[in-house]
MARZANU-611284 format. One line per field, with one value per residue (C-alpha): residue number from 1; residue in one letter; x, y, z. Coordinates in pm, 1 decimal. Layout:
resi = c(NUM / ...)
resn = c(a / ...)
u = c(X / ...)
v = c(Y / ...)
w = c(Z / ...)
END
This chain:
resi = c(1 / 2 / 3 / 4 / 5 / 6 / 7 / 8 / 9 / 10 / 11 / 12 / 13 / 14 / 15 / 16 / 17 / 18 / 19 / 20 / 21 / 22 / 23 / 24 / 25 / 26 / 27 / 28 / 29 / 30 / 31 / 32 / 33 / 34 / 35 / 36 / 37 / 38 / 39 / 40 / 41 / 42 / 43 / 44 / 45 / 46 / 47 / 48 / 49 / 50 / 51 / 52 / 53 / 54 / 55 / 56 / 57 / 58 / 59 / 60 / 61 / 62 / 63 / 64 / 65 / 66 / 67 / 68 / 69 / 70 / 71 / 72 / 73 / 74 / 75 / 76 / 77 / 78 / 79 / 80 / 81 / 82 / 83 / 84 / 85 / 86 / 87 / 88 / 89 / 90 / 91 / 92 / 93 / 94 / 95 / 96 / 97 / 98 / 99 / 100 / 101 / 102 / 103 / 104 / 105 / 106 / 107 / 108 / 109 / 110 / 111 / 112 / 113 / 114 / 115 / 116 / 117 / 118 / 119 / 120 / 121 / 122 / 123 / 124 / 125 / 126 / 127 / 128 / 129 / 130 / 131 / 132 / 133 / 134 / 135 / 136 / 137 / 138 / 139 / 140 / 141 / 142 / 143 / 144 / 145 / 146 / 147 / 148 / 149 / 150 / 151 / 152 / 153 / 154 / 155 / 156 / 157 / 158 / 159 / 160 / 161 / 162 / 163 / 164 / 165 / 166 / 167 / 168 / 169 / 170 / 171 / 172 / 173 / 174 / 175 / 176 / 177 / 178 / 179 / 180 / 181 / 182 / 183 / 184 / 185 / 186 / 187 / 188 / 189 / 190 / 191 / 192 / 193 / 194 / 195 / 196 / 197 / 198 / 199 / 200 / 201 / 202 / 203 / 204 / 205 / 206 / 207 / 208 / 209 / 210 / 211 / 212 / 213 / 214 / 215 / 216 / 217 / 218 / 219 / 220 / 221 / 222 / 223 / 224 / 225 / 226 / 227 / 228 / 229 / 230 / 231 / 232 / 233 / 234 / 235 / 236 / 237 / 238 / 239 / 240 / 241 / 242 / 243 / 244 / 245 / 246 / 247 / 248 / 249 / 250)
resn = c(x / x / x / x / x / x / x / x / x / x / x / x / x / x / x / x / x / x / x / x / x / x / x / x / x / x / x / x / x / x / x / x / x / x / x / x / x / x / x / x / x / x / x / x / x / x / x / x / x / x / x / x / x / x / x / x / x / x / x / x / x / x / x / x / x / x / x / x / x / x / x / x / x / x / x / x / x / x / x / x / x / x / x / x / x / x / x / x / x / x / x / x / x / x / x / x / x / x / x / x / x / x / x / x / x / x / x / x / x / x / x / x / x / x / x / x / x / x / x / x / x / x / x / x / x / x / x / x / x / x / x / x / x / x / x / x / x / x / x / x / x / x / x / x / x / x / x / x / x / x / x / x / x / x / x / x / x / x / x / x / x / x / x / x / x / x / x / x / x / x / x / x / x / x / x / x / x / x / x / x / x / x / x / x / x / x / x / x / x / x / x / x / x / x / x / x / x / x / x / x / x / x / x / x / x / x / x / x / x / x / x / x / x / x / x / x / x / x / x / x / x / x / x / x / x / x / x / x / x / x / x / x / x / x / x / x / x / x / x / x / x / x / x / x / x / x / x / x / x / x)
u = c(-1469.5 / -1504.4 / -1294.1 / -1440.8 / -1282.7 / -1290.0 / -1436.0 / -1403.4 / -1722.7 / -1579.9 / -1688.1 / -1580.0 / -1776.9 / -1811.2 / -1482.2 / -1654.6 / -1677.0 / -1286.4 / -1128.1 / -915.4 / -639.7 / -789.4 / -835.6 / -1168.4 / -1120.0 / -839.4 / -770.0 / -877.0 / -637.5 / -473.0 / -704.3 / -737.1 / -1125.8 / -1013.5 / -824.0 / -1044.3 / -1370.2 / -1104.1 / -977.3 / -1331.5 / -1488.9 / -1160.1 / -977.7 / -598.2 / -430.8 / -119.3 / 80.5 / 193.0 / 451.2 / 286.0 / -45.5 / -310.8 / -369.4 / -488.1 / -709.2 / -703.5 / -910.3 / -750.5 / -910.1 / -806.1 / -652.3 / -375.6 / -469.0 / -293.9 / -532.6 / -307.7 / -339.2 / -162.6 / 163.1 / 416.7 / 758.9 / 1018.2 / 1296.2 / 1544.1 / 1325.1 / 1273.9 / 1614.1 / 1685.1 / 1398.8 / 1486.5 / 1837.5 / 1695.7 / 1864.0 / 1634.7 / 1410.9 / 1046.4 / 875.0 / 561.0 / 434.8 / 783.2 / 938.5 / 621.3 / 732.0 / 1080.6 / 933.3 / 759.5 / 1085.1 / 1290.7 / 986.6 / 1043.9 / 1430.8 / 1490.4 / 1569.9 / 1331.7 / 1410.0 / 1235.2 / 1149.7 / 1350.5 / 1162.5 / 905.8 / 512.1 / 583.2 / 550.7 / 534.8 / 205.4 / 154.9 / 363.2 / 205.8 / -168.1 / -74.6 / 137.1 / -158.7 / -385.7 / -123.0 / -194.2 / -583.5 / -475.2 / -550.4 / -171.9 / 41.2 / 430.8 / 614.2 / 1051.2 / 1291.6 / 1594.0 / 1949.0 / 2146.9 / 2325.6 / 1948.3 / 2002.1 / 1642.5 / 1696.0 / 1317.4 / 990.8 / 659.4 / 353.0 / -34.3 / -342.1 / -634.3 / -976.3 / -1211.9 / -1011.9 / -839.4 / -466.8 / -444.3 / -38.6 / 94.8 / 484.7 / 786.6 / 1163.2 / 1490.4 / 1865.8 / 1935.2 / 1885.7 / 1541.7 / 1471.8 / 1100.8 / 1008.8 / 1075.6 / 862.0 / 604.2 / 645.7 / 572.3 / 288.8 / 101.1 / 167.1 / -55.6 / -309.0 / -368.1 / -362.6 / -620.6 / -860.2 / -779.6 / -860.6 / -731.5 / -404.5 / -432.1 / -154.9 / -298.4 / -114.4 / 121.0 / 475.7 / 676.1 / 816.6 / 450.6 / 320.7 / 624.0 / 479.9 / 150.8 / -57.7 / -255.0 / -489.9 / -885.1 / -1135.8 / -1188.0 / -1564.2 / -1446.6 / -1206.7 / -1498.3 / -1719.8 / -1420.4 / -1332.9 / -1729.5 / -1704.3 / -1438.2 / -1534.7 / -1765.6 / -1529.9 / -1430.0 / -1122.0 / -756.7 / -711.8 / -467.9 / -88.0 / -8.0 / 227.2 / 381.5 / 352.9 / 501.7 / 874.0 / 970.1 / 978.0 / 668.0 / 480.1 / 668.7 / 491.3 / 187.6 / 164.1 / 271.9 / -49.8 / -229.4 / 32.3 / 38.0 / 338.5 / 475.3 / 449.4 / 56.8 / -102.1 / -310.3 / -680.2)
v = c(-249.8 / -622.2 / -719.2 / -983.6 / -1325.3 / -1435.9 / -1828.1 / -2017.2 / -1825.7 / -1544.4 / -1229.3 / -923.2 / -721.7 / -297.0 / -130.2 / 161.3 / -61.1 / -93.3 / -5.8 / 297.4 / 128.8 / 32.8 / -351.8 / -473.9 / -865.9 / -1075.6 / -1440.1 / -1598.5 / -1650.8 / -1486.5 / -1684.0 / -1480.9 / -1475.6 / -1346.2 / -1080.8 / -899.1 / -928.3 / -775.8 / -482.5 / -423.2 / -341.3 / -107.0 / -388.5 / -486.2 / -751.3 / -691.3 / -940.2 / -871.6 / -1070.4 / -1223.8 / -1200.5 / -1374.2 / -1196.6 / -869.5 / -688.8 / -318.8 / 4.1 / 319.5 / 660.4 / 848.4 / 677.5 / 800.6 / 861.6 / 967.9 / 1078.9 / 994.5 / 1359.6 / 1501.7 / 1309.8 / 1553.6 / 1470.8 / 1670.2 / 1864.8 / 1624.0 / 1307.5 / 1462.9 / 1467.2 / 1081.7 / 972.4 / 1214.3 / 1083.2 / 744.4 / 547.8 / 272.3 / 49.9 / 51.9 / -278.0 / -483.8 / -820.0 / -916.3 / -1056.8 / -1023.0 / -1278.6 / -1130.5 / -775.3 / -953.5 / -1079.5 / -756.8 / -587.0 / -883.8 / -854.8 / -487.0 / -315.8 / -76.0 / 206.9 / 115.8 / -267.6 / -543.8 / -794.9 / -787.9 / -860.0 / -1031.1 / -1387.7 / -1665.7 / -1697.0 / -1348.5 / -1369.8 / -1739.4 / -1568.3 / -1257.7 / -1491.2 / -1704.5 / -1338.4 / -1225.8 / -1536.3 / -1445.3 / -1116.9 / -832.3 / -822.9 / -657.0 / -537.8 / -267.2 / -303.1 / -83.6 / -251.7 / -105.5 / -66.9 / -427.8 / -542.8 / -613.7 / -562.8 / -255.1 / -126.1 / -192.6 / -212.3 / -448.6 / -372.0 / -440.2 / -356.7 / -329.9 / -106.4 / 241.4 / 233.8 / 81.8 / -16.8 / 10.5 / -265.2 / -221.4 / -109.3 / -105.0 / -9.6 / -99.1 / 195.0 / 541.5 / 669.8 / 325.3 / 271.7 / 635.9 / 614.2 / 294.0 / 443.6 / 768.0 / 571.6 / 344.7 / 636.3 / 816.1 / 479.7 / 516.3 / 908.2 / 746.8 / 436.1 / 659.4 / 533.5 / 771.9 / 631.4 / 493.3 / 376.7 / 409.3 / 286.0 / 431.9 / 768.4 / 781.6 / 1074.8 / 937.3 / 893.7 / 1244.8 / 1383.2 / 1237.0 / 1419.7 / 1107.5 / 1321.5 / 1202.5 / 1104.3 / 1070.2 / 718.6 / 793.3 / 976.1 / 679.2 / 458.8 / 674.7 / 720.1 / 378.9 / 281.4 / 480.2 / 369.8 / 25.7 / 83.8 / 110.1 / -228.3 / -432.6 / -373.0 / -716.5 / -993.3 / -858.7 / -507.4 / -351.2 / -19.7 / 138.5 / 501.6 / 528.5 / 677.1 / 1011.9 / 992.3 / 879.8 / 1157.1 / 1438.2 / 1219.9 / 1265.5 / 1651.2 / 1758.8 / 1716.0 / 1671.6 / 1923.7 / 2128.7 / 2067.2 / 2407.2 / 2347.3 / 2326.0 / 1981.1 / 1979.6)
w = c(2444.1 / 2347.7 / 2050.4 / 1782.6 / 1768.3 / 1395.1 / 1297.7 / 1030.8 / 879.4 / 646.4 / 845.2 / 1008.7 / 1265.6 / 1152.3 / 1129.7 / 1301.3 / 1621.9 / 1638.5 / 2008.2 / 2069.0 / 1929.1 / 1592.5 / 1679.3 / 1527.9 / 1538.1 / 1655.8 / 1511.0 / 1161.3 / 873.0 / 531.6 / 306.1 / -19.9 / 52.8 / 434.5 / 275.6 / 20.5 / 235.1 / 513.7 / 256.1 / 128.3 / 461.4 / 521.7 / 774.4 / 710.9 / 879.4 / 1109.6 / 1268.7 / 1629.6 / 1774.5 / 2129.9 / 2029.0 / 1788.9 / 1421.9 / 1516.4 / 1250.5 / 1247.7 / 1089.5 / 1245.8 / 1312.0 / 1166.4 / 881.6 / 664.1 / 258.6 / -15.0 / -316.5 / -653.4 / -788.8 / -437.0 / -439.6 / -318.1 / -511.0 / -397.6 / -614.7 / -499.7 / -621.9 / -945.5 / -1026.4 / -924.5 / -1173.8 / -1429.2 / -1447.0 / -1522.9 / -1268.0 / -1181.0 / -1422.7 / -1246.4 / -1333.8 / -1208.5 / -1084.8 / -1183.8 / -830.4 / -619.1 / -336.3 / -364.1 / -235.6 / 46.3 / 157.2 / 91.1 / 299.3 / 575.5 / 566.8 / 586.9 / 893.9 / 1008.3 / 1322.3 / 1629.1 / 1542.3 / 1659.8 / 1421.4 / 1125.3 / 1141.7 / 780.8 / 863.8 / 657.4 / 682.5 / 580.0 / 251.5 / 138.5 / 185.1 / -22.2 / -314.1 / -333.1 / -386.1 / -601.1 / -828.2 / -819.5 / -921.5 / -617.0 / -503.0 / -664.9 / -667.4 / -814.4 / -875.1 / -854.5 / -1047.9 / -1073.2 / -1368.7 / -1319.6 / -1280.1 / -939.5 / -718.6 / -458.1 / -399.1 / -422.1 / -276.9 / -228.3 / -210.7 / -268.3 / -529.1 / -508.9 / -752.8 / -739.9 / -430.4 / -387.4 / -62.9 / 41.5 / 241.3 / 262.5 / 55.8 / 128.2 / -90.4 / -32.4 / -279.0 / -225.9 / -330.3 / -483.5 / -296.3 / -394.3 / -758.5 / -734.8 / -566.7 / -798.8 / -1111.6 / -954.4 / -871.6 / -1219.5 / -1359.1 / -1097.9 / -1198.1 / -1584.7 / -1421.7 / -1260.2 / -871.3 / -643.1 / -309.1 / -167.4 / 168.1 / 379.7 / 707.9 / 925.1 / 940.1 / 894.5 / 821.6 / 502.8 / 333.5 / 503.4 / 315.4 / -3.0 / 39.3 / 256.6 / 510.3 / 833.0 / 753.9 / 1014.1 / 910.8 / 814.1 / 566.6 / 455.2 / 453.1 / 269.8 / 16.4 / -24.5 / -60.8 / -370.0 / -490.9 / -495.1 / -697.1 / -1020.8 / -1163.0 / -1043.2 / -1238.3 / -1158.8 / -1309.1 / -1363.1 / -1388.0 / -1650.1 / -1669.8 / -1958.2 / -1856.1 / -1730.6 / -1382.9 / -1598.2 / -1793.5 / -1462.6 / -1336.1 / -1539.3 / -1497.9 / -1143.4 / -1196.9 / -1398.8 / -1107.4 / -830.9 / -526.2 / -454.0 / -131.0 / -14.5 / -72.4 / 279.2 / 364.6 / 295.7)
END
């Protein structure tokens, strides 16, 4: 199957037309514009060492709807004791390079260039990136994540923690204010067993695109985030609605 080299012109070919891998176009740039017209037709950007910028829309895809989140007993206890302060937009670039930095199992490198992390600081200063910190006691940063936003769908990019559970109670409270927001889509891209053990399951990614069509159609949170509820408060947030994780997948 022939795969779409990206111009200049700001354009992407059908996701749906993506080879077996999940490649739809290969080339272009991390231009702000780039990015949202990428995230808005369900395309992400990732970075593979050897090869031009490869763009990708999996099938399936792997989702986590807000209300699902799967915290387990031990999780509840690390944000109940109050150990980390969960902030956002705070030290956006420093997440990107935390996410760059850490080691991960299986990769010898990191597909966060510099390229990568100037295009998302300069649509983190138009407001559609975002970061959530996890800070210790002695204020020291030792989680966090990075995303996207468009309409009602957070689109997760990467998160890492030198801390235990740091990254989860960051993602904990983030989704706790996207329950409170009305988003009704986190997109994980791609599986991993520490996000299928928070509740993100496979799509077929027609259903993905169907999902996020509708939820673009709810206005932008955009400009800087704040975080109104602690890690506990999002906490109980999350739990109103939150699935237990003895509740089999839909």
């Amino acid at each position: 199957m022939p795969v779409y080299l990206l111009t200049d012109e700001l354009l992407f070919p059908p996701p749906h037309g993506a080879s077996e891998e999940g490649v739809v176009a290969i080339g272009g740039d991390f231009r702000p514009e780039r990015l949202i017209l990428a995230y808005s037709q369900g395309i992400f950007p990732w970075p593979t060492e050897g090869f031009p910028l490869l763009w990708f829309s999996p099938d399936p895809r792997f989702v986590l709807e807000p209300s699902r989140l799967v915290v387990s007993r031990s999780l509840r206890k690390t944000i109940r004791r109050g150990r980390y302060r969960v902030s956002a937009d705070l030290a956006f670039r420093e997440v990107l390079e935390a996410c760059s930095d850490v080691p991960r199992p299986g990769q010898s490198g990191t597909w966060i260039t510099d390229e990568l992390i100037e295009g998302y600081v300069a649509l983190h200063e138009r407001g559609f990136a975002h970061s959530v910190e996890a800070w210790d006691e002695d204020g020291a940063l030792v989680g966090g994540l990075y995303g996207v936003s468009l309409g009602a769908c957070f689109f997760g990019e990467s998160m890492f923690a030198t801390a235990p559970d740091a990254s989860k109670v960051a993602f904990t409270t983030l989704v706790g204010h996207l329950v409170d927001w009305g988003f009704t889509l986190v997109d994980c891209q791609v599986y991993t067993d520490h996000l299928a053990r928070l509740g993100a399951e496979r799509w077929p990614r027609a259903r993905f695109l169907a999902a996020l069509h509708e939820a673009l159609a709810a206005p932008t949170r955009r400009g800087r985030w704040r975080l109104d509820r602690a890690p506990a408060d999002a906490l109980a947030r999350v739990r109103a609605g939150a699935a237990s994780p003895d509740d089999p997948p839909r």
